[in-house]
C-alpha positions as CSV (number, residue, x, y, z in Angstrom):
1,X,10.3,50.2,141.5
2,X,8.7,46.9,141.9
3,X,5.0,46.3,141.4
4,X,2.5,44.3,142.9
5,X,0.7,41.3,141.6
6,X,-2.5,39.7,142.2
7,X,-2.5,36.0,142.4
8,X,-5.6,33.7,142.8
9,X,-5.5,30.1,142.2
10,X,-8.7,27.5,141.2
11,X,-9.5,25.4,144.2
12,X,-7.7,22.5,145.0
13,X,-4.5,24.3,143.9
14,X,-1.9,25.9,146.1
15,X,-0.7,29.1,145.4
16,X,2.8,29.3,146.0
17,X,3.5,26.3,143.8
18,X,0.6,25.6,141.2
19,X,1.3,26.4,137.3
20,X,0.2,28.9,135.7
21,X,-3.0,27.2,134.1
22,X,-4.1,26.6,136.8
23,X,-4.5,30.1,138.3
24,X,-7.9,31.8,137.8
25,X,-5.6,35.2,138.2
26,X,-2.3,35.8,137.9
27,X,-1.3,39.3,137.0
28,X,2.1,38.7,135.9
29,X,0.6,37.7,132.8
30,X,-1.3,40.3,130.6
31,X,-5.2,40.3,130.8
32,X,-6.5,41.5,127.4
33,X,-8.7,44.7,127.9
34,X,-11.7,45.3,126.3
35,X,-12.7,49.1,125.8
36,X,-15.6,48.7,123.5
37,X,-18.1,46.6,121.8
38,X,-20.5,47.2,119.2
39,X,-23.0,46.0,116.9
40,X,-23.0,47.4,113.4
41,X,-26.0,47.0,110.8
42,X,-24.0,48.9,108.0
43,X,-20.2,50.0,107.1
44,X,-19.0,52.5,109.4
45,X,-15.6,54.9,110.4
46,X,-15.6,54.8,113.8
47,X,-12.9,57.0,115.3
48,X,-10.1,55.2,117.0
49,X,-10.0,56.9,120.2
50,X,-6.8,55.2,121.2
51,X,-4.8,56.8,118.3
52,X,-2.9,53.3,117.3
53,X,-3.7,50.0,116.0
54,X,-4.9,47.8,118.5
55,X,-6.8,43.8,118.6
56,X,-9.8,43.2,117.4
57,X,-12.3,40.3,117.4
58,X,-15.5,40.5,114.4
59,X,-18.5,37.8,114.9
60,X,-20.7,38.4,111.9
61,X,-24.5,37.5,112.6
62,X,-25.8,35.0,109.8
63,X,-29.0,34.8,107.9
64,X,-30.3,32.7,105.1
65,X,-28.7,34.8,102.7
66,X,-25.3,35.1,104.4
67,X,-22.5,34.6,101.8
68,X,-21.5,31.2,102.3
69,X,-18.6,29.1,99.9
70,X,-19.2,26.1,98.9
71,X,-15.8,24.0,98.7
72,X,-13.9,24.2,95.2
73,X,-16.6,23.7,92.4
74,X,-14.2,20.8,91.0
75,X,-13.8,17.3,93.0
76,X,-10.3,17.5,92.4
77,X,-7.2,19.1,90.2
78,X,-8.7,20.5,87.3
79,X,-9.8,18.1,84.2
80,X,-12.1,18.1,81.6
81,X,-13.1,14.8,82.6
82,X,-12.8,15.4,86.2
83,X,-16.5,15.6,87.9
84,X,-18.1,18.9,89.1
85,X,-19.3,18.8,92.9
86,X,-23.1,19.5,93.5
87,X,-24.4,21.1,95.8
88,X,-28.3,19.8,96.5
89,X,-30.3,19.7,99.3
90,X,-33.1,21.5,101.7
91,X,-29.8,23.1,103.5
92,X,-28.4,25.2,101.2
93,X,-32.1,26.7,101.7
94,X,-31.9,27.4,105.4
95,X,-27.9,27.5,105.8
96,X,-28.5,29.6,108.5
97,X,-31.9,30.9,110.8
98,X,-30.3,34.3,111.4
99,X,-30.0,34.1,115.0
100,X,-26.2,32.4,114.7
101,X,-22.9,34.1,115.0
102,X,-19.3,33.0,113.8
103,X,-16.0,34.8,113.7
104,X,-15.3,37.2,110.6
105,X,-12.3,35.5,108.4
106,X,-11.7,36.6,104.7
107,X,-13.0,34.1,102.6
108,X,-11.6,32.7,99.0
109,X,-14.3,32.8,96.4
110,X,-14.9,31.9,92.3
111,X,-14.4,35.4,91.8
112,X,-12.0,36.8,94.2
113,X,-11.8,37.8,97.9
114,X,-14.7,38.1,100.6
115,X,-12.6,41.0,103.0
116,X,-13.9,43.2,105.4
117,X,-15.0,42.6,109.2
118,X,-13.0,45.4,111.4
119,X,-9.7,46.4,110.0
120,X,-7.7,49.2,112.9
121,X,-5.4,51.8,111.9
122,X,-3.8,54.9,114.3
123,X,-6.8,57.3,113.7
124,X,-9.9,55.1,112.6
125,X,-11.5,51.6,113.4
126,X,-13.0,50.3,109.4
127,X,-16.0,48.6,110.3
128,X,-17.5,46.0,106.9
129,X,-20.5,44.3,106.9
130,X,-20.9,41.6,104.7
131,X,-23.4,41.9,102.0
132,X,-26.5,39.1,103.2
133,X,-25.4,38.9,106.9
134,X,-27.7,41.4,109.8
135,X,-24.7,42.9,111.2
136,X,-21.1,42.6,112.6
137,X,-20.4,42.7,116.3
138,X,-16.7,44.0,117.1
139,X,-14.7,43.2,120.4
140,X,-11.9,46.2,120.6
141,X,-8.9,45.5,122.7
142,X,-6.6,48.5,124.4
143,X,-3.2,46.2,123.9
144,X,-1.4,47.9,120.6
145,X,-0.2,45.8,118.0
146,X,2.7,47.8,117.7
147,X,5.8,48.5,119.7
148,X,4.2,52.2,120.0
149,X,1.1,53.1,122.0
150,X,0.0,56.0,124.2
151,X,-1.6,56.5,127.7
152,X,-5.5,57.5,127.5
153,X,-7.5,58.8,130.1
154,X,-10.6,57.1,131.4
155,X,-13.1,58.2,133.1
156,X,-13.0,58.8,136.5
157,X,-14.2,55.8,138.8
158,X,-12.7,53.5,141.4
159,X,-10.7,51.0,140.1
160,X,-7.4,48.7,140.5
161,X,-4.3,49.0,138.1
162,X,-1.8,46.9,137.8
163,X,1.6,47.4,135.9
164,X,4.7,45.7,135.0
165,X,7.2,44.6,137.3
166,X,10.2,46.8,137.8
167,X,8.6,49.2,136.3
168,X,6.4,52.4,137.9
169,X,2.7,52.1,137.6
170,X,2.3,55.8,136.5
171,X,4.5,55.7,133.8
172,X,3.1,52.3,132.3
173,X,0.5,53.3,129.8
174,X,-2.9,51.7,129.2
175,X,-2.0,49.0,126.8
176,X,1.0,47.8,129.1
177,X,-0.9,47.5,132.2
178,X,-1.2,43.9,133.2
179,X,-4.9,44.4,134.7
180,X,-7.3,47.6,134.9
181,X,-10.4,47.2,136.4
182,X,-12.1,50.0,134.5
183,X,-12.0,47.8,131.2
184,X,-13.6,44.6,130.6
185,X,-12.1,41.8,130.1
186,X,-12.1,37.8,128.4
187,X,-14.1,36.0,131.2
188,X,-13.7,31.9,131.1
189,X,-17.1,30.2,131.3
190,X,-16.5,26.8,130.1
191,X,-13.5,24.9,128.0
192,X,-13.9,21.3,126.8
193,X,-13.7,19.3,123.4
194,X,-16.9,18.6,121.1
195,X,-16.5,15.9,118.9
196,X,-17.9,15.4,115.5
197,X,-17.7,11.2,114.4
198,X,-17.7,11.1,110.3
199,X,-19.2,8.0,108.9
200,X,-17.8,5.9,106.2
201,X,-21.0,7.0,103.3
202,X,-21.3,6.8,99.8
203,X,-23.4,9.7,97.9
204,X,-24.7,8.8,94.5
205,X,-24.3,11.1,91.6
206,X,-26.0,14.0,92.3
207,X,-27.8,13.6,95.2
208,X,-28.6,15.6,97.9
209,X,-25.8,16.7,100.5
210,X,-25.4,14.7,104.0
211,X,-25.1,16.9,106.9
212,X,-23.5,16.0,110.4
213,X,-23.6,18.2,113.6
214,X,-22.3,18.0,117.0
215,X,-23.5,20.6,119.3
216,X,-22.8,21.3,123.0
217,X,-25.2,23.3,125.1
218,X,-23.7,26.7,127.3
219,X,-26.7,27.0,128.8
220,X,-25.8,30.9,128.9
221,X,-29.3,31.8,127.0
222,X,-27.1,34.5,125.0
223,X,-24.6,34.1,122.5
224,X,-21.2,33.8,124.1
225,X,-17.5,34.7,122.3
226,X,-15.6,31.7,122.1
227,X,-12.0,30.7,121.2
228,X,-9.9,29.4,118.8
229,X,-11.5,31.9,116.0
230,X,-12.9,29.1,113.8
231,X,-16.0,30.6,111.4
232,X,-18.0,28.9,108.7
233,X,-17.7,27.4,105.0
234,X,-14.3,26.1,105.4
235,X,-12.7,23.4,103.7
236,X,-11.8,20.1,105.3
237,X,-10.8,16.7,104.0
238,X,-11.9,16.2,99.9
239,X,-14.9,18.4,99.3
240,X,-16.4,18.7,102.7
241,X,-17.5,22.0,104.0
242,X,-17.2,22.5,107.6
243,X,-18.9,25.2,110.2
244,X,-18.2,26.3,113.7
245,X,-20.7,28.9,114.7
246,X,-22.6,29.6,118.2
247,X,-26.4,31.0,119.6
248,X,-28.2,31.9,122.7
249,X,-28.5,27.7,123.1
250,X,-25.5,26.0,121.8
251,X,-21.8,25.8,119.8
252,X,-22.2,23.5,116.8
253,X,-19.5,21.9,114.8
254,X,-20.8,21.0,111.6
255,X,-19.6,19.4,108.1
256,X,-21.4,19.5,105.1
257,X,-20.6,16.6,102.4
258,X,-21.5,16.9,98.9
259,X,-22.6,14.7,96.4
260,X,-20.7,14.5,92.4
261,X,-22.3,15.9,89.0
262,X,-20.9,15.9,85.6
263,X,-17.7,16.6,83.8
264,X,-17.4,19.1,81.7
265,X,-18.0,16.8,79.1
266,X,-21.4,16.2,80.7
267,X,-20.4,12.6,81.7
268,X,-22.4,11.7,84.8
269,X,-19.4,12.1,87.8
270,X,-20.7,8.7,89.4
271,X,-20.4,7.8,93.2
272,X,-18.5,9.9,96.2
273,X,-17.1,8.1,98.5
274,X,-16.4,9.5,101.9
275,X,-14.0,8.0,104.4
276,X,-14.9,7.5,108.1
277,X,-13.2,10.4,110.3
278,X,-13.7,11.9,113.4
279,X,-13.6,15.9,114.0
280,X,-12.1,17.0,117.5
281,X,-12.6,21.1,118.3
282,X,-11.1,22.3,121.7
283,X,-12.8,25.0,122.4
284,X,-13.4,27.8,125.1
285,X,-16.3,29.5,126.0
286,X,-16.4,33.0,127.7
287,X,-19.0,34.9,129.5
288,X,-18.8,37.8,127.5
289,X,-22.2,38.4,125.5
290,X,-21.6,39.1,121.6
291,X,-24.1,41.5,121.7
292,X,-23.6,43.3,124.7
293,X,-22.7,46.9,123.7
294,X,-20.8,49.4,126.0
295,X,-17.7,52.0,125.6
296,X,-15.4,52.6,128.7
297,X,-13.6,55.4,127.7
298,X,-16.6,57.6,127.9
């Protein structure tokens, strides 16, 4: 039994012939589905009410005391006369305001691992806040990430379902359907590419840290999810720490450089010097609020 599908195209675009970018919906592709989101202040148990592992997004809210790694404590493979990094400066004071958002990703650290966020097994969704942030916001998905799933049933409301083709719509369960309008759903706002231009610097021994930003306004006055899932205090090029995080005003791209201190022989480390480079982030920004809160199955 064939099913139908819903096709609309972006103007200027014809629909019989244009690709499938350039369709703002085409429902022979899947449309993720969004049953629930919620803000968390402390580690939970929520029940999974879909009874099987399933997607989820985390976006952890940041504060001043947020954990945040600094890049390895060494500038290099480890010597005794290789220089320690230092980490100085008025912005390892205000790292964050608290009204900033990034994705949860487990984090290396001195001492071990930095796990947690939302972890989703068949009977219970493990919500982790990390110690120092204000909460975690989670983003559940109905598509299973397993070959098994089950049909649930939602409330009862209009709505428009649409299932796979060549096979019957009432036998296609929730996390097969290519679109159902009782769920929510990833909503493009904006895409484009913010670009961060790294100078050619020098950093005497133990100075302060250099910071550069790049930020581009949404002008959504809320914080919106965004894609690819890039989060804060990761490593890029040498000892440079690097940030992607969004608020109610704008996405940032930001890199932290650090300066050198001693060796473990307390031999002053000398100058750090930084190449020029530039920083490209293609990024997508939904509609969708981070801290909107709602649950469809009830």
């Amino acid at each position: 039994m064939s099913s139908p599908v819903l096709k609309i195209v972006r103007p200027g675009y014809d629909v019989l012939s244009a690709d499938p970018q350039d369709f703002a919906l085409n429902t022979e592709y899947l449309l993720p589905k969004i049953y629930m989101q919620k803000t968390l202040t402390s580690d939970i148990d929520l029940t999974n009410d879909l009874g099987y592992p399933h997607g989820s997004w985390a976006f952890r809210r940041l504060t001043s005391s947020s954990f945040y790694r600094k890049d390895s404590p060494l500038a290099g493979p480890y010597s005794p006369f290789q220089p320690y990094n230092w980490f100085a400066g008025d912005i390892y004071n205000e790292i964050f305001t608290g009204d900033e958002y990034t994705y949860f990703s487990p984090t290396s650290t001195e001492t071990g691992y930095v796990t947690g966020g939302v972890i989703v097994d068949s009977d219970d969704v493990k919500v982790d806040v990390l110690a120092g942030d204000t909460s975690l916001s989670i983003v559940l998905f109905a598509e299973s990430l397993t070959s098994s799933s089950s049909d649930i049933q939602l409330p009862t409301r209009p709505y428009i379902k649409i299932g796979v083709e060549g096979e019957d719509l009432g036998e296609t369960n929730l996390s097969e359907q290519r679109m159902n309008t009782k769920l929510d759903t990833l909503k493009i706002f904006k895409t484009g590419t913010l670009t961060l231009s790294l100078p050619t610097e020098t950093l005497t021994y133990k100075s302060d840290s250099v910071v550069h930003t790049a930020t581009v306004a949404h002008g959504l006055d809320y914080p919106p999810m965004y894609f690819p899932p890039r989060t804060v205090s990761t490593g890029f090029v040498g000892q440079e720490s690097t940030d992607v995080y969004v608020d109610d005003t704008n996405l940032y791209l930001r890199v932290i450089r650090c300066s050198y201190g001693d060796t473990s022989f307390e031999d002053p480390g000398g100058d750090k010097n930084f190449s020029a480079a530039t920083l490209d982030f293609d990024y997508t920004i939904f509609y969708n609020d981070i801290t909107e809160e709602f649950n469809l199955l009830e």
